[in-house]
N, C-alpha and C positions, 0 to 999 in steps of 0.2 A: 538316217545315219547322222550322228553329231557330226557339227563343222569345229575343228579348232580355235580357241578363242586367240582373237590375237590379241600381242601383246599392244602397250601403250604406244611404241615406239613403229612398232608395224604398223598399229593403226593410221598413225598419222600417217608415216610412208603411204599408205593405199589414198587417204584422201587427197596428200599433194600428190597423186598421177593423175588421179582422177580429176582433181580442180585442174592442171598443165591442159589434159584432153579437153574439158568444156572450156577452160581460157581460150585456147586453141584452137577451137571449133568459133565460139560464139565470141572473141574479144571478150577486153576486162568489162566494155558497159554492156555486153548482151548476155552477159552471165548473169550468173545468180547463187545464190548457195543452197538454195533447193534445187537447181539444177546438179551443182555440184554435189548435193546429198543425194537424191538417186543415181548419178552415176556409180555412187560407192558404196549405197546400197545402204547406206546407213540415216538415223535421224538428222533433220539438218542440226540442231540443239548439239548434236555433236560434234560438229565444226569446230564452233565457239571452245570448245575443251581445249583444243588444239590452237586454235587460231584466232589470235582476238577479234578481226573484222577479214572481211571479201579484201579487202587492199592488202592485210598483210597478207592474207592467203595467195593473193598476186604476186609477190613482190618474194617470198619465198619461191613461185614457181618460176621467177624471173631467175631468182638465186642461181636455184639448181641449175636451171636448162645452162644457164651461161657456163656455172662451172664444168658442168660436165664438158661443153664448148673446146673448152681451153683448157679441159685435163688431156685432154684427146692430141687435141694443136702439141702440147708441151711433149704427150709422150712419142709421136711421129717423131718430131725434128728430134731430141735424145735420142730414136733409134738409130736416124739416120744422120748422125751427126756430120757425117764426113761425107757425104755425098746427097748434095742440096737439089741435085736433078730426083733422086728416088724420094726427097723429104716431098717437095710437093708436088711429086707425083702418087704420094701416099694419101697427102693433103687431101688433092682432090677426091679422089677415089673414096675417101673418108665421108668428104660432103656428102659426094652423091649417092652412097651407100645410106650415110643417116636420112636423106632426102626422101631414096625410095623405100625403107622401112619402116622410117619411125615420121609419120607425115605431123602431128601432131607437133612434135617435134621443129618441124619448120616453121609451122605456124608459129609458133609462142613468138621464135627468135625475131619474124617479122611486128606481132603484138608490139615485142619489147621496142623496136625502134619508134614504133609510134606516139607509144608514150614516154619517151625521154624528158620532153618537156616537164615531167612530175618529177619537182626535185626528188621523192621518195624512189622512184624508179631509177633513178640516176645515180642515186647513191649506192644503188644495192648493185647496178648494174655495169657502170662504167669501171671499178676495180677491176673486174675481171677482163674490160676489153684492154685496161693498160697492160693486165700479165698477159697478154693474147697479145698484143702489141710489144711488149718488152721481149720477151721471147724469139721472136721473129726475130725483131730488131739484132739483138743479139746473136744470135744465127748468122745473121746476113751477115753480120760486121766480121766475125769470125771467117765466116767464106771469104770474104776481100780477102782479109789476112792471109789466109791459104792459096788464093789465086785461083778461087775454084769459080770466082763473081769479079765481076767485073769493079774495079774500085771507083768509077765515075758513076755508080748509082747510088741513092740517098736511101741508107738502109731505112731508116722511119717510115718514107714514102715508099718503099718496097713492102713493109711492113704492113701496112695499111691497104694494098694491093692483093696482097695474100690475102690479110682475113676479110676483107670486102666480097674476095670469088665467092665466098658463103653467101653473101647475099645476092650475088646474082645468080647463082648455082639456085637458091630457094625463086626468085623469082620466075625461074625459067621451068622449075619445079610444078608453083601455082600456073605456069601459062600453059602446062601439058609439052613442052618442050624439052625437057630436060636428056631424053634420048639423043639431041642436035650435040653432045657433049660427048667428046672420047679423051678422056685421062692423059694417053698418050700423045695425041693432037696437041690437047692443049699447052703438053709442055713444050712441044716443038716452039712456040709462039716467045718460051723464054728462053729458046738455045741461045742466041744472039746476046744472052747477061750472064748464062755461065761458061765463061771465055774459058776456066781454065780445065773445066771438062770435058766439055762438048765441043767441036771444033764446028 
């Protein structure tokens, strides 16, 4: 039976998931683009159509992974706008939902910290952690305003608190730990900053 050919645009979609998973499995130096060409099942030569070199094909799956990141972050806290105990209690739940589904997933978002040092990583990468940072930020400052947060804390460094539990959430992930985690627990741990909810 014929397979449907895909189109130009698909195709690339399938090779940046497939390169994200061999990223993600093997880091950017234990990859390869023939590894990345039989995970997608296609010539490696066909890479290059799409993607000028192994780095930009990186640096694209850095793109993605982050944006999706922090489309996720932005659209929790808009739902819960008005109630910052349910936003990251969503938050987390978010993590560790992405954590135990999309493993692959976690991985990258560790790769990316590693290589920051490349300015090319840093540039594609760190945008996305200031709107994942602004965001919050913004949130928080808002909650003071409402009295639903405590106004002696530093919305920036709250900021920075929040989207970091991603990373300890992934580490705990890689250590086989991540069960040691309950959504609800953990917010208990910030009743004590939102004064004007929680008593």
């Amino acid at each position: 039976m014929a397979t449907r050919r895909l189109s130009s645009h698909e195709r690339r979609r399938q090779i940046l998931r497939c390169a994200i998973r061999v990223f993600a499995r093997r880091s950017y130096y234990g990859a390869t683009t023939r590894m990345i060409s039989e995970e997608a099942g296609v010539a490696e030569a066909l890479i290059y159509r799409y993607f000028d070199s192994k780095r930009a094909l990186f640096t694209e799956a850095v793109a993605h992974t982050s944006r999706r990141l922090v489309d996720e972050i932005e659209r929790v806290v808009r739902e819960h706008e008005a109630e910052p105990h349910k936003a990251l209690g969503a938050l987390l739940r978010y993590y560790i939902d992405l954590l135990r589904r999309h493993e692959d997933f976690a991985r990258m978002i560790f790769w990316v910290s590693a290589e920051l040092d490349d300015p090319e990583v840093g540039q594609v990468y760190l945008p996305h952690q200031e709107r994942a940072l602004t965001v919050l930020t913004e949130a928080i400052e808002r909650w003071q305003v409402s009295g639903a947060i405590r106004d002696d804390i530093q919305p920036r460094a709250a900021a920075w608190m929040v989207l970091g539990a991603y990373q300890v959430l992934a580490l705990m992930k890689h250590s086989g730990k991540l069960d040691e985690v309950d959504p609800t627990a953990a917010i208990d741990l910030a009743k004590p900053y939102l004064s004007g909810l929680i008593r």
